[in-house]
Wavefront OBJ file of the C-alpha trace (Angstrom):
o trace
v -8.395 -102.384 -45.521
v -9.222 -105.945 -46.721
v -6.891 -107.800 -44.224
v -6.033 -110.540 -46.429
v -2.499 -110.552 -45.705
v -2.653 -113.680 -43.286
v -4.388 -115.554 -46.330
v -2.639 -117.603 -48.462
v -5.653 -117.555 -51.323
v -8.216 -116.140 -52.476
v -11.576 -117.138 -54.070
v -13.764 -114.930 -56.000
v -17.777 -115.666 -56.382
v -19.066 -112.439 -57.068
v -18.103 -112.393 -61.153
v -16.334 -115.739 -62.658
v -15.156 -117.679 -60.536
v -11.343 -117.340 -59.722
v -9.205 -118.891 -57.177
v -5.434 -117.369 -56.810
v -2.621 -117.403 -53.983
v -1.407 -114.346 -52.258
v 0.257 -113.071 -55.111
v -2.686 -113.184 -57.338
v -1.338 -116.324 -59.420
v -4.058 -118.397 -60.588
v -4.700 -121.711 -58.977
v -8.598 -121.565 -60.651
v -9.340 -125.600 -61.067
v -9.617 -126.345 -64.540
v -12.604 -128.918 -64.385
v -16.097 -127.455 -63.795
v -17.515 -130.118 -61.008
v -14.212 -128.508 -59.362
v -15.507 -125.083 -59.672
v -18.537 -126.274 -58.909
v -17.705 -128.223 -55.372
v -15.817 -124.934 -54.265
v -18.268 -122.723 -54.660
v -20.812 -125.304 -53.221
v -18.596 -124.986 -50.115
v -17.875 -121.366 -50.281
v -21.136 -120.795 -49.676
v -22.267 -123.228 -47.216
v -22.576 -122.656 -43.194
v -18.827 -122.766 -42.032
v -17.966 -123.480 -45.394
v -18.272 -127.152 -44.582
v -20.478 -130.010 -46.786
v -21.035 -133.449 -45.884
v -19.884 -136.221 -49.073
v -23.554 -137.103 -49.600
v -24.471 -133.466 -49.721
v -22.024 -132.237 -51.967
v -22.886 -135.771 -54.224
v -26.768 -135.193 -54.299
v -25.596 -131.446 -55.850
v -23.529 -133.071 -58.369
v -24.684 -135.927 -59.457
v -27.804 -136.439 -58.399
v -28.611 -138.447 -61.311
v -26.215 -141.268 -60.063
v -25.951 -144.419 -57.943
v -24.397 -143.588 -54.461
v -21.670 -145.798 -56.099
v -20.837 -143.762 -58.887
v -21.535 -140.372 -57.401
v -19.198 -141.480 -54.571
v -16.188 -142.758 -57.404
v -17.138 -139.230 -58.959
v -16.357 -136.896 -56.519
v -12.901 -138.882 -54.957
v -12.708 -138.405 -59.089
v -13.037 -134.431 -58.223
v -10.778 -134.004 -55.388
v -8.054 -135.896 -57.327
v -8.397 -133.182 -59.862
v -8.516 -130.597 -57.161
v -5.251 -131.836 -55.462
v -3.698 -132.062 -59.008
v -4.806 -127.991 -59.745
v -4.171 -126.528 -56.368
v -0.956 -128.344 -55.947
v 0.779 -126.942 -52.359
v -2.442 -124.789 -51.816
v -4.745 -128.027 -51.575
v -3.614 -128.945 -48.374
v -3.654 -125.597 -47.076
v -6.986 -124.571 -48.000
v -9.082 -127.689 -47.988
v -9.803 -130.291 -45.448
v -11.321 -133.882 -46.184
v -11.803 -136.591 -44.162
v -14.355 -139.242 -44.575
v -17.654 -137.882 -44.219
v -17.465 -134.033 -45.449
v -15.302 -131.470 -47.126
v -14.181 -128.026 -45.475
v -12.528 -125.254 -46.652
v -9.686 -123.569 -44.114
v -11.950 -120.226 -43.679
v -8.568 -118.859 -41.803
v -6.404 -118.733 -44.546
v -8.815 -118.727 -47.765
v -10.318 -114.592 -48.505
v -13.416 -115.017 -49.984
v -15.389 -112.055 -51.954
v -18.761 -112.734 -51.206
v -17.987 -112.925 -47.208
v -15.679 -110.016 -47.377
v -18.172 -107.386 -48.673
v -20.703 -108.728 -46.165
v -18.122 -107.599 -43.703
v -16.689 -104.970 -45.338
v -19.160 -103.340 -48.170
v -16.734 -100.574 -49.283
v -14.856 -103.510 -50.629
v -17.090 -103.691 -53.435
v -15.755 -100.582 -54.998
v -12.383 -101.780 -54.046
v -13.660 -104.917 -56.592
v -15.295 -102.932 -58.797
v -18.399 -104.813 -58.331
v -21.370 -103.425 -60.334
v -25.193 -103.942 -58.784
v -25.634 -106.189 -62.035
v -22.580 -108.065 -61.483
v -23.988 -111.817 -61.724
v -22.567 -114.672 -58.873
v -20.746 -117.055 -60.286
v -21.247 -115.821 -63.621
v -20.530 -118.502 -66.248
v -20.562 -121.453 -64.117
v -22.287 -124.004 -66.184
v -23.191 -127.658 -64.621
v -25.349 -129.854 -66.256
v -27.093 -131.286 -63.347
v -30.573 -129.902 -62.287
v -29.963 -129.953 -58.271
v -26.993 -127.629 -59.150
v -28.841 -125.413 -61.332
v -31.441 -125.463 -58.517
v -29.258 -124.401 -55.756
v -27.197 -122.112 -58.131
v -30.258 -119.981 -58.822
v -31.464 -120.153 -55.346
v -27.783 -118.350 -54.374
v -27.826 -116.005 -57.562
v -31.257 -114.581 -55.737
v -29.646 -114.445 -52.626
v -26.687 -112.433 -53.706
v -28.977 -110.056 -55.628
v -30.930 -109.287 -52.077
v -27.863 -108.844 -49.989
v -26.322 -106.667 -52.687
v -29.362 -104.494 -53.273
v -28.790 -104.134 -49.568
v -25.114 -103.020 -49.688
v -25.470 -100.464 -52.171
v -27.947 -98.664 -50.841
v -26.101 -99.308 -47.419
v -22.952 -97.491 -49.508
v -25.111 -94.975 -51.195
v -26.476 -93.516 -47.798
v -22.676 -92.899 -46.639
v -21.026 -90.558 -48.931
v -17.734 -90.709 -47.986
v -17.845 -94.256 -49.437
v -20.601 -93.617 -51.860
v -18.102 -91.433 -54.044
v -15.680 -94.199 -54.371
v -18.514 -96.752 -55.764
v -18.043 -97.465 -59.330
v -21.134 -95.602 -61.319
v -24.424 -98.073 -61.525
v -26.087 -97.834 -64.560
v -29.024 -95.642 -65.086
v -32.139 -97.751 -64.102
v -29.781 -99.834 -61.060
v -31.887 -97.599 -58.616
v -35.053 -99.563 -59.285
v -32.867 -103.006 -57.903
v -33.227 -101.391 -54.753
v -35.564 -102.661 -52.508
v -38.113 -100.666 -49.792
v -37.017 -101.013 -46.840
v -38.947 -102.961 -44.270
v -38.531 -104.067 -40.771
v -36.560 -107.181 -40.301
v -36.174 -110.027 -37.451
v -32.768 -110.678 -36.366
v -31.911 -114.253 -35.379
v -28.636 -114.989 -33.745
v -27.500 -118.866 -34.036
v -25.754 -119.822 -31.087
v -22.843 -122.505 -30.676
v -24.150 -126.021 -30.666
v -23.649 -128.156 -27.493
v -22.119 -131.135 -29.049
v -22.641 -134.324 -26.088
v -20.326 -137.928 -26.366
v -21.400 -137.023 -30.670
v -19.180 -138.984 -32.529
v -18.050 -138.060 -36.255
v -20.631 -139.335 -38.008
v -23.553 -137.378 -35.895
v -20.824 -134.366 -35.099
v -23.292 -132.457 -38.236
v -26.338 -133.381 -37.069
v -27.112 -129.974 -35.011
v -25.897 -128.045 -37.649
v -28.009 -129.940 -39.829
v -31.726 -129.222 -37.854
v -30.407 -125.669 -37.574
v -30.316 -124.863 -41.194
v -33.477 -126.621 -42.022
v -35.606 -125.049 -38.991
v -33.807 -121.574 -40.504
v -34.716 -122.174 -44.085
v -38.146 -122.873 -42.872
v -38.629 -119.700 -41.044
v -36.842 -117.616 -43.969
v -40.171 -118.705 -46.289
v -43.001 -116.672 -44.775
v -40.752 -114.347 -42.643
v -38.292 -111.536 -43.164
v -35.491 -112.971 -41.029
v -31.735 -111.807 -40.725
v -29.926 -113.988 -39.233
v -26.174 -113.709 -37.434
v -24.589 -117.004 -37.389
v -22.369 -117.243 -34.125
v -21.136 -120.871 -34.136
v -18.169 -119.936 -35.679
v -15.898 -118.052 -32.960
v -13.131 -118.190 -35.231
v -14.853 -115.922 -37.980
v -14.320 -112.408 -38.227
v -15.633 -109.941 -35.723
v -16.917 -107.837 -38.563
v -18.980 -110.440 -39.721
v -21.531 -109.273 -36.383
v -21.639 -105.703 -36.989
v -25.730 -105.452 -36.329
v -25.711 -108.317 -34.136
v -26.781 -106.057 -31.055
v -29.794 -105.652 -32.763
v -30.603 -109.269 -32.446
v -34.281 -110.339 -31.250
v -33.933 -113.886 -30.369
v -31.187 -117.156 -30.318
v -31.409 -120.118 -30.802
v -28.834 -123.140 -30.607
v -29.499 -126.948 -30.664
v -28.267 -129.316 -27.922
v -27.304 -133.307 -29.054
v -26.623 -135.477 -26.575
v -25.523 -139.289 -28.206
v -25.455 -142.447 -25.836
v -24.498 -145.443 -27.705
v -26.913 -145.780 -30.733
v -29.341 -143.134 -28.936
v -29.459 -139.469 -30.186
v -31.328 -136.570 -28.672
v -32.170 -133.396 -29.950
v -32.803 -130.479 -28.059
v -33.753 -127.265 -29.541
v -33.477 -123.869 -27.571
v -35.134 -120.136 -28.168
v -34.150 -117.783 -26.371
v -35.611 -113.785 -26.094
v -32.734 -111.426 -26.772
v -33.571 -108.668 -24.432
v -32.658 -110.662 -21.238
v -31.366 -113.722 -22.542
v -34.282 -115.771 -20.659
v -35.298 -119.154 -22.225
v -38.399 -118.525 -23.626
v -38.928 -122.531 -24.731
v -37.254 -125.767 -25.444
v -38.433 -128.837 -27.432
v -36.375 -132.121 -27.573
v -36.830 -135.865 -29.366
v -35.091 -138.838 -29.071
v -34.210 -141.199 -32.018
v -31.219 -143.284 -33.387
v -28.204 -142.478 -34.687
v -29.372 -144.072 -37.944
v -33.023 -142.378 -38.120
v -30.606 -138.775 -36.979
v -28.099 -139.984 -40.220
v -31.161 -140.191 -43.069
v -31.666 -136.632 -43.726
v -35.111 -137.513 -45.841
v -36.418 -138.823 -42.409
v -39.686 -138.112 -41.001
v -38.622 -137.813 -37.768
v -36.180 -134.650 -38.442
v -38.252 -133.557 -40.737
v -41.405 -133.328 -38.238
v -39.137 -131.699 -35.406
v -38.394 -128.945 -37.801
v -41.503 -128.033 -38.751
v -42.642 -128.346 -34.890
v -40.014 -125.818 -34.457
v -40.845 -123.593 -37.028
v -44.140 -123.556 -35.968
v -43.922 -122.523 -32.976
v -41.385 -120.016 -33.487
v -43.690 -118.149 -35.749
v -46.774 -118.216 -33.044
v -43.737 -116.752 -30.698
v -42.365 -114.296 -33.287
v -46.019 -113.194 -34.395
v -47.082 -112.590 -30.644
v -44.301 -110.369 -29.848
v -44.979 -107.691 -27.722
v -44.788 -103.621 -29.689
v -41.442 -101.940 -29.232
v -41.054 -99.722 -26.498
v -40.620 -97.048 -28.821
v -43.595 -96.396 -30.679
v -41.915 -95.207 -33.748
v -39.833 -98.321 -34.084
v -40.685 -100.372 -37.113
v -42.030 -103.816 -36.057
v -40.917 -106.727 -37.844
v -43.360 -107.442 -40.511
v -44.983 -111.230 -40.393
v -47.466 -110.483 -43.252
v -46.818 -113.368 -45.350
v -47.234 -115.912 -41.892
v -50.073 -113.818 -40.518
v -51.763 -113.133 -44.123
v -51.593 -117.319 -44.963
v -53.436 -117.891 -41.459
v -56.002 -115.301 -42.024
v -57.174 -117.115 -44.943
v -57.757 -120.070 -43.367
v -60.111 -118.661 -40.814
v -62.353 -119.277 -43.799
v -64.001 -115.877 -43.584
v -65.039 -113.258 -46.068
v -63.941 -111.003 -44.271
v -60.446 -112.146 -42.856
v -59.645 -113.439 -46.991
v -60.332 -109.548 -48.092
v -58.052 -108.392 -45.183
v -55.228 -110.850 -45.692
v -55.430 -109.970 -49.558
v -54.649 -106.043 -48.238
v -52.270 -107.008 -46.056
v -50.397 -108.419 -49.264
v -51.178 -105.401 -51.070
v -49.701 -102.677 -49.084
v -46.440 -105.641 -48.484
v -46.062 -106.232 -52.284
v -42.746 -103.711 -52.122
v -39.856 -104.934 -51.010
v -37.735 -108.034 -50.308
v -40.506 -110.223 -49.892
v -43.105 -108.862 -53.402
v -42.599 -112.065 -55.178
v -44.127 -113.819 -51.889
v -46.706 -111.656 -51.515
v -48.173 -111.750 -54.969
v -48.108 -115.465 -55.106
v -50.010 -115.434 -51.606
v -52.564 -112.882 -53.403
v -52.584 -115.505 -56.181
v -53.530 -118.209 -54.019
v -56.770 -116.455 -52.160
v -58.160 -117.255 -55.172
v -58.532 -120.906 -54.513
v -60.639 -120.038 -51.222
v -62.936 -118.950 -53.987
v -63.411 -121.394 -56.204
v -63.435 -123.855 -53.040
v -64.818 -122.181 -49.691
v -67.447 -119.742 -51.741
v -65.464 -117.201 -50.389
v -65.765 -114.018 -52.358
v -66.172 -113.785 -56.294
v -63.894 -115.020 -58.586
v -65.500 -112.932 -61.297
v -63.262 -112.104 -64.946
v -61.846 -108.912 -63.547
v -60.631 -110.840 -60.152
v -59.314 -114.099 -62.880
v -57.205 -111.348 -64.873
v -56.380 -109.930 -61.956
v -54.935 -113.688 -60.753
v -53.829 -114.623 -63.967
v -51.410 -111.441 -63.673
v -50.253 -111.746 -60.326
v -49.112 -115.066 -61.092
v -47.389 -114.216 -64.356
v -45.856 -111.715 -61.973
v -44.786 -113.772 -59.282
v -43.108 -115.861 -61.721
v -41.393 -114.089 -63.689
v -39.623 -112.415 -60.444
v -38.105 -116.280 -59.934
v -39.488 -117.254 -56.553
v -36.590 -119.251 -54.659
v -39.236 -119.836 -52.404
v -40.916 -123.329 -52.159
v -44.494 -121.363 -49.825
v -44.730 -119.210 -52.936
v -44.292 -122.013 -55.431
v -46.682 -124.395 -54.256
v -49.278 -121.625 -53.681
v -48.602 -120.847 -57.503
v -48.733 -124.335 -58.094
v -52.207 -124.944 -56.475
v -53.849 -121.560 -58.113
v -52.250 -122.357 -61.739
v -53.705 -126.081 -61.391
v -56.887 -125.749 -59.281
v -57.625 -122.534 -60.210
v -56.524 -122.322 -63.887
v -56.296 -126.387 -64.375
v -52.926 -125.922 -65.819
v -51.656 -129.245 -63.994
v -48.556 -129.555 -66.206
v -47.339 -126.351 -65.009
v -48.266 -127.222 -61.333
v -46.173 -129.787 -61.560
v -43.094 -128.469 -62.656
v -43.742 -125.494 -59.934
v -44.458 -127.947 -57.173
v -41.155 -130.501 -58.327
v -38.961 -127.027 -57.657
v -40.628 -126.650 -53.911
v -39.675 -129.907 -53.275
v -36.438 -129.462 -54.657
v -36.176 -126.428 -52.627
v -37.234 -127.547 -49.838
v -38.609 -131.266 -48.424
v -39.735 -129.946 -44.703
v -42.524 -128.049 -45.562
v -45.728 -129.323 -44.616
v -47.617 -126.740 -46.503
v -45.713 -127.948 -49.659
v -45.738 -131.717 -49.027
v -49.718 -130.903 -48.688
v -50.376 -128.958 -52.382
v -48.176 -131.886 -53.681
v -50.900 -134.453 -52.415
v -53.460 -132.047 -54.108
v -52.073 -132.283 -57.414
v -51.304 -135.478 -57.631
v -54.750 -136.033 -55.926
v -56.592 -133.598 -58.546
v -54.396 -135.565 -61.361
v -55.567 -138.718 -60.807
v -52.555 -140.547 -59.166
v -54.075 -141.382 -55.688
v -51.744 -143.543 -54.412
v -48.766 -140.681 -54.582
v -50.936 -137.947 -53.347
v -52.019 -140.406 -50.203
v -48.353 -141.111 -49.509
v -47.368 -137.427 -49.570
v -50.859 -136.435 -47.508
v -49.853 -138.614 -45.195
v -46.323 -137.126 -44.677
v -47.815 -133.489 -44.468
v -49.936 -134.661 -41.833
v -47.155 -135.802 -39.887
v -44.879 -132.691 -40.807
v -47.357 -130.416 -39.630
v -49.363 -131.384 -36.662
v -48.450 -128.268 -35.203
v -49.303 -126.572 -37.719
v -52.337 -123.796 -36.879
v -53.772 -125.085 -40.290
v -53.021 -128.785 -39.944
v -56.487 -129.337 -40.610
v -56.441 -128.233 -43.929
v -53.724 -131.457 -44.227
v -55.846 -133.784 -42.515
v -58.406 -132.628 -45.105
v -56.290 -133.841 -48.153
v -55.535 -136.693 -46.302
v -59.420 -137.552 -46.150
v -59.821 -136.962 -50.126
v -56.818 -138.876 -50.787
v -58.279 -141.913 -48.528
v -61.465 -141.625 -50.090
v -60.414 -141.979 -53.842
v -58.377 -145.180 -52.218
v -61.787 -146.305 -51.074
v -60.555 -146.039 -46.873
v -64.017 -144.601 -46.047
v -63.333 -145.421 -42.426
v -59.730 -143.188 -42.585
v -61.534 -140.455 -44.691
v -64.483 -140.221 -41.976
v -61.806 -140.235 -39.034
v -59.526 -137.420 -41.009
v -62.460 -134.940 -41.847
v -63.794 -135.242 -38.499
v -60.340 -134.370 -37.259
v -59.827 -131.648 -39.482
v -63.823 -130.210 -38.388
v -62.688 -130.092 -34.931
v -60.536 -127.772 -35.378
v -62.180 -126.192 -37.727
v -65.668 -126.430 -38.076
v -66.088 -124.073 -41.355
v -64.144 -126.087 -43.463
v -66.320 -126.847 -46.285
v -64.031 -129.389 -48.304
v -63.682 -131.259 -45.319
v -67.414 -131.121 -45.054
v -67.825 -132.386 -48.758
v -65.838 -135.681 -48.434
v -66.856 -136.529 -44.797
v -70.358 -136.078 -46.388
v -69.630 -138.913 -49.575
v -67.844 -140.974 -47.018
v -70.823 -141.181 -44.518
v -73.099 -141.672 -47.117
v -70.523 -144.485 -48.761
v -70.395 -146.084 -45.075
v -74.605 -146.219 -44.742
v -74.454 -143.495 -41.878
v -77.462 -142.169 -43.219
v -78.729 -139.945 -40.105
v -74.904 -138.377 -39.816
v -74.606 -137.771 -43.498
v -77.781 -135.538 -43.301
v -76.929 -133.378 -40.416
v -73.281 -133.029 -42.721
v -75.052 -131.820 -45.922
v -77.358 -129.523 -43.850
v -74.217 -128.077 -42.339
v -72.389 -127.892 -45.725
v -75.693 -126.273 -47.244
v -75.750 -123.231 -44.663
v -72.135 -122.882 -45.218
v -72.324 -123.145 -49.578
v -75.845 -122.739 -50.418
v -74.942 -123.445 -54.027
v -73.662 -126.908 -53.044
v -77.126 -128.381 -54.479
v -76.423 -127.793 -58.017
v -74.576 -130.321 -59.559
v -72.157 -127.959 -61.971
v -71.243 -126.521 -58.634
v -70.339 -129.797 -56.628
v -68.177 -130.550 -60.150
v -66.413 -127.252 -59.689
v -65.986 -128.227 -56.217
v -64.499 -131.297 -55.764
v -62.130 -130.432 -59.225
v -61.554 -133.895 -60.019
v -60.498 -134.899 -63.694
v -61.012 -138.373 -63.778
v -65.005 -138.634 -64.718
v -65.602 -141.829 -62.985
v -64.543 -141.095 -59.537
v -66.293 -137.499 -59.983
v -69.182 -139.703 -61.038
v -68.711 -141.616 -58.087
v -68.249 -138.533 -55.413
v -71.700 -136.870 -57.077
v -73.613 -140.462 -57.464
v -72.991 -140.842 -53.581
v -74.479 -138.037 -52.180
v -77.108 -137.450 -55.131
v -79.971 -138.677 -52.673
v -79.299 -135.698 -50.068
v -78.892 -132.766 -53.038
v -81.999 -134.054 -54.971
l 1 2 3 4 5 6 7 8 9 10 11 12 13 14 15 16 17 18 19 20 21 22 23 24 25 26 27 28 29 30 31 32 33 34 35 36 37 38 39 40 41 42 43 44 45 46 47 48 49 50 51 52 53 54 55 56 57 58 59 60 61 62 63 64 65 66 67 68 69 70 71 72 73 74 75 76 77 78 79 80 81 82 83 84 85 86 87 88 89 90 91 92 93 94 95 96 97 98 99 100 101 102 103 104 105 106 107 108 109 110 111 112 113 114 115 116 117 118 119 120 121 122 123 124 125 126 127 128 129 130 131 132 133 134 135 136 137 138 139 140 141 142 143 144 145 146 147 148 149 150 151 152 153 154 155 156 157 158 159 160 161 162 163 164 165 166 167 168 169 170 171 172 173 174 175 176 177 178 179 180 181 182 183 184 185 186 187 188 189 190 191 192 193 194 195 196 197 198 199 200 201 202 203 204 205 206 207 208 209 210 211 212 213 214 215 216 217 218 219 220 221 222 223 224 225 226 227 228 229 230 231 232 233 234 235 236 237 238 239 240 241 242 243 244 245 246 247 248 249 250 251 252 253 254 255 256 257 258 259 260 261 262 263 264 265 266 267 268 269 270 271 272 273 274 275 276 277 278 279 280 281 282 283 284 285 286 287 288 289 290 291 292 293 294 295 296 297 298 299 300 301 302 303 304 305 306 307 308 309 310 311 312 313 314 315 316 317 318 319 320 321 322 323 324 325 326 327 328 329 330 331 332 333 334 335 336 337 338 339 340 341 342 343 344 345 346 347 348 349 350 351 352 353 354 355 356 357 358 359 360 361 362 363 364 365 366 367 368 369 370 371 372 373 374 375 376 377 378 379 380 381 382 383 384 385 386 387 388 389 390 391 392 393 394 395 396 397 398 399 400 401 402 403 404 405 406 407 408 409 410 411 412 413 414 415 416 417 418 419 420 421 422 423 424 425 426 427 428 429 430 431 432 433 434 435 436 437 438 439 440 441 442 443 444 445 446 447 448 449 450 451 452 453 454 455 456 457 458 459 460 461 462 463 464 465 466 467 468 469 470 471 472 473 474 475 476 477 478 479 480 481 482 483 484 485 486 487 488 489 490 491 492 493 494 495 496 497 498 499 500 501 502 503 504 505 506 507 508 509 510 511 512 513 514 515 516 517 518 519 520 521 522 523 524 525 526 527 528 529 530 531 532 533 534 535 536 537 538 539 540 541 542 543 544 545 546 547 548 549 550 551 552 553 554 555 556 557 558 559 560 561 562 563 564 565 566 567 568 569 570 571 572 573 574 575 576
């Protein structure tokens, strides 16, 4: 039973897109930027989108003037399509869009609830989202294939879901021949509830704030972790929409409090089992700072967030019951074993990733396999000999061919393909798309500064090492971004940054070798003779092939000839 029969329409997503009223008369808009804004808002969090949002998907090419003439241009055409139905099916007021989730059906959200509905559909494993739907505009195109991957996980999931319960499985329409292999290994998940906000003196214009932190701080954690998550801020939604919501393992929910001008921002995690607050962080900014959603400050409390949710989710206590899968935090716990700059800890974290290639999460893993390969070429950790190049070389070619929606696994692509490979053209276009995807990630913010660092064009890499460094001083490898910030201040000629930046990154850790290498030049640059030889001798122990000059060359990986010249000129007196 659907229980559509209090809905006045319904939109279809899974297929072309369709929109009809209760009687199945079409209503579809006939413009594709309207096609395009409702499935934009179909798929969002409470089916809601602020103006700028839905403008920086659509015309992201344009001046805030134009976009903003554009899409009043849009909902004109809307009104003009839907006729009657507009009104009662979409809400607009001046700062976002909504659709009316109580009397619009919607495909996608109904087999989530319901999954015998997709037989009831006829919906096919292969069946494409939004298939047709054809926007010139790269952002779209961006998010469109980042929701085309999403629908083929949770379906992959529902069929197999469908195929374990055969009085439903009979009624599924027959998959084709090889639609087994779409689905995945199972693996153990962590299950994330999102509580209702707590929305204090918020006026309309910071009213989306909350919700705002909470998706980025949730995108975040859904890069390196296998997370389910049960959104609960919506009491209005259907209760079928929670089935496997007692399984939950933590909530979280965001407090904002707004005093005049004043905004703060409280985040909340909570442990499941007893509902005891395990943590809370808050910051206080203005309402304008809150209102630029490409501001630092949001930006650096969601990574603190994320941060620390993963040290909290990766510390988790076993399961009472022994044979109880645990979640799996390979990709989180497999990224900081590399950085302990050990043999030993790289070879475990690369079988880690090997036994975790299967699965929801393979085209993460193999880029992470991809990108131990930089530790290297740059720590002297291990061999990068032909067989472990082609071996590389093919993970990467694997990874992307499987379409990573992932900005972690893009930018670790990105670094391998241009550090590894020097293929800098295509580390660009691979690290553009994890921006794209995703602006709050340290980690990517960081391999941008490399490239751009490794590509000659200091001044951009400083700026973005700088906003890594910000982004992730929580980080447990923030010194690996105080690093790049130290290599970007050097080229700059900031030898008294560069020295302060490697010496923070050394503190925390002391095997660092690249951090080593340009507090060395810097020292040397700065006439510190006595500390600069106590650096190389420390640098030697750690990279005995540091002396030879090919070696500092493959080291330092920098294409412009006269700064190399300049890095290898300054501390040719100590490798002599």
């Amino acid at each position: 039973m659907t229980g559509t029969n209090h809905f006045v329409a319904k939109l279809f997503l899974i297929g072309p897109l369709e929109l009809t009223d209760a009687s199945g008369a079409s209503f579809t808009p006939r413009s594709k930027k309207a096609c395009a804004l409702m499935a934009l808002l179909a798929l969002a969090p409470r089916r809601q989108r602020t103006r700028v949002w839905l403008r920086d998907k659509l015309w992201s090419e344009s001046c805030e003037r134009k976009s903003s003439t554009s899409l009043r241009q849009v909902i004109f055409e809307l009104r003009r399509d839907l006729g009657w139905l507009f009104d009662a099916v979409i809400q607009v007021d001046r700062h976002s869009i909504t659709l009316q989730q109580n009397s619009l059906w919607i495909d996608y959200h109904e087999v989530e609830r319901n999954p015998s509905q997709l037989a009831t559909l006829s919906v096919l494993p292969e069946t494409e989202l939004l298939e047709g739907i054809d926007v010139q505009d790269e952002e779209f195109e961006d998010w469109l294939l980042l929701e085309r991957q999403n629908w083929m996980d949770k379906s992959d999931k529902l069929f197999k879901r469908l195929a374990s319960e055969p009085f439903v499985a009979a009624a599924l329409p027959s998959p084709p021949p090889q639609a087994s292999a779409l689905v995945p290994t199972p693996e153990a998940r962590i299950f994330l509830g999102i509580l209702p906000n707590i929305q204090q003196g918020c006026d309309e214009s910071t009213t989306f704030v909350a919700d705002h932190l909470l998706e980025g701080i949730v995108k975040n954690l859904r890069e390196l972790h296998p997370i389910d998550v049960f959104d609960l801020r919506d009491t209005s939604g259907h209760s079928d929409g929670l089935i496997g919501a007692s399984n939950t393992d933590y909530f979280v929910r965001v407090r904002a409090l707004q005093i005049r001008q004043s905004l703060t921002l409280t985040f909340f995690f909570y442990h499941a089992a007893n509902m005891s607050l395990e943590w809370s962080q808050s910051i206080q900014t203005s309402v304008d700072e809150a209102l630029n959603w490409d501001s630092y400050v949001l930006s650096g409390f969601v990574t603190q967030n994320v941060d620390r949710l993963s040290r909290s989710m990766e510390q988790r206590p076993p399961a009472e019951n022994p044979s109880e899968p645990r979640p799996l935090v390979a990709g989180y716990a497999a990224l900081n074993m590399m950085f302990r700059l050990d043999r030993m800890a790289l070879e475990n974290a690369e079988k880690l990733l090997q036994h975790e290639r299967s699965g929801n999460n393979g085209a993460l893993f193999s880029a992470l396999r991809t990108y131990a390969a930089s530790f290297k070429v740059g720590e002297n950790l291990g061999l990068l000999n032909s067989d472990s190049v082609a071996e590389t070389d093919q993970l990467a070619r694997e990874a992307l061919s499987q379409n990573p929606f992932n900005a972690i696994s893009l930018a670790c692509l990105a670094h391998t393909v241009g550090y590894v490979f020097l293929d800098h053209s295509l580390a660009s276009d691979l690290l553009e798309r994890a921006l794209k995807l995703n602006q709050n990630q340290a980690f990517v913010w960081d391999h941008y500064a490399l490239h751009k660092l490794y590509t000659g064009e200091y001044e951009a890499a400083h700026k973005a090492a700088q906003r890594a460094v910000y982004l992730g001083s929580y980080s447990p490898i923030s010194y690996s971004y105080d690093t790049t910030l130290a290599m970007t201040s050097t080229m700059l000629g900031n030898h008294p940054q560069a020295i302060i930046a490697s010496q923070n990154a050394l503190k925390k850790q002391p095997k660092f070798a690249a951090a080593m290498r340009y507090l060395l030049v810097n020292l040397a640059k700065a006439g510190r003779e006595e500390d600069a030889v106590s650096v190389y001798e420390d640098l030697i122990t750690r990279d005995p092939e540091f002396s030879n000059v090919e070696v500092q060359k493959a080291r330092f990986r920098i294409t412009q000839k006269n700064k190399e010249t300049e890095l290898i000129q300054a501390i040719k007196r100590f490798t002599d």
